[in-house]
ZAMARGU-4260 file (C-alpha; in steps of 0.2 Angstrom, whole numbers, plus 5000, padded with zeros to 4 digits):
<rodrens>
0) 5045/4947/5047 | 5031/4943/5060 | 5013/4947/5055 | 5006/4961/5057 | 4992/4960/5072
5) 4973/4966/5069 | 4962/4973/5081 | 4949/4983/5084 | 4954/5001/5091 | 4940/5001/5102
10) 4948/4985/5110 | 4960/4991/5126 | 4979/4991/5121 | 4992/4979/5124 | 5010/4982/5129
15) 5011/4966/5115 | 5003/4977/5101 | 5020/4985/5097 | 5016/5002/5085 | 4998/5003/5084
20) 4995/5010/5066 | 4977/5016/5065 | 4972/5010/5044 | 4957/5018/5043 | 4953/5034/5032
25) 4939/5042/5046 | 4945/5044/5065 | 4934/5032/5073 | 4916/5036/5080 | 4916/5040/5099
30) 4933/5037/5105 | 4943/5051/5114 | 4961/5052/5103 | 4971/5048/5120 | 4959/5032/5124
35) 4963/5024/5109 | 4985/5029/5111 | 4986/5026/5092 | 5007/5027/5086 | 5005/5032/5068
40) 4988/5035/5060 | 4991/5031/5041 | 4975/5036/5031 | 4984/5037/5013 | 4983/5018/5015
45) 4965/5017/5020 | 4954/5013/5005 | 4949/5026/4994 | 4929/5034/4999 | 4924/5027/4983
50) 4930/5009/4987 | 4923/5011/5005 | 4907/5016/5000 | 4906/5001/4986 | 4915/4989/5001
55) 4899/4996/5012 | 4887/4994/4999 | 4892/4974/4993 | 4901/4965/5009 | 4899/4950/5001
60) 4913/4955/4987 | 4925/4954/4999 | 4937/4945/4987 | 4932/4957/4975 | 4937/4972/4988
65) 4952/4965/4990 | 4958/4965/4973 | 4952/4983/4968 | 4962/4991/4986 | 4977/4981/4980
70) 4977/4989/4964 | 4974/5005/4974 | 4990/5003/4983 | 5001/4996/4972 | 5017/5006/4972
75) 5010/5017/4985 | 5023/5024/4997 | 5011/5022/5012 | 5010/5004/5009 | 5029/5004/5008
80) 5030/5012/5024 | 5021/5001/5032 | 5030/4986/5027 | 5047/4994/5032 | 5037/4997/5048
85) 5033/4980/5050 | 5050/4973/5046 | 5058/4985/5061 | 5047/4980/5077 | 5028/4970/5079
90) 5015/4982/5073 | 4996/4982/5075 | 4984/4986/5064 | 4971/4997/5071 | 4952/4997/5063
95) 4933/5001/5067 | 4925/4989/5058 | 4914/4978/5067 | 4915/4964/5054 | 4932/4956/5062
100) 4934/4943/5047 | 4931/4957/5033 | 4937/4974/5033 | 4952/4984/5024 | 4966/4977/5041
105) 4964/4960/5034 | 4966/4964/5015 | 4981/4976/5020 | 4989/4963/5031 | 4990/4951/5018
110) 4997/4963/5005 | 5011/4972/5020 | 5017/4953/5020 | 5019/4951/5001
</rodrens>
């Protein structure tokens, strides 16, 4: 199974982006829904607003984020969907973070590939 792909939603899409899968809970600020041509928008596996808000308030516990949204989405069904997802076909995940190096796309990639 190939890895899933990050990138920011407000980045132009690629033919190369396969199903762009949007990972975020909140539609993202100023973009028109046909702009961003998002496949599947999964918010049950977005962090929960209690771990967004404690992500937002400590960015510096990323390892710590990590750990608490795994244990948020262990066993979930939308997790599972996503893994068959990216089985079947190249899938991108989509996100709005500005921080490209630690948001909840690079925690979820790394539990889609466990």
């Amino acid at each position: 199974m190939p890895a899933p792909r990050l990138k920011r939603v407000y980045e132009a899409p690629a033919a190369s982006d396969g199903m762009r899968v949007l990972v975020d809970r909140l539609w993202p600020r100023g973009l028109a829904k046909d702009k961003a041509r998002v496949d599947l928008w999964l918010k049950e596996v977005a962090p929960s607003d209690a771990l967004r808000h404690e992500f937002h308030a400590h960015p510096d516990r990323f390892a710590e984020f990590q750990a608490a949204y795994a244990a948020e989405l262990d066993g979930s069904e939308a997790l599972a969907e996503l893994r068959r997802l990216a089985r079947e076909r190249q899938v991108t995940l989509l996100y709005a973070a500005r921080d490209e190096a630690h948001n909840n796309a690079v925690a979820l990639r790394s539990l889609v590939q466990r």
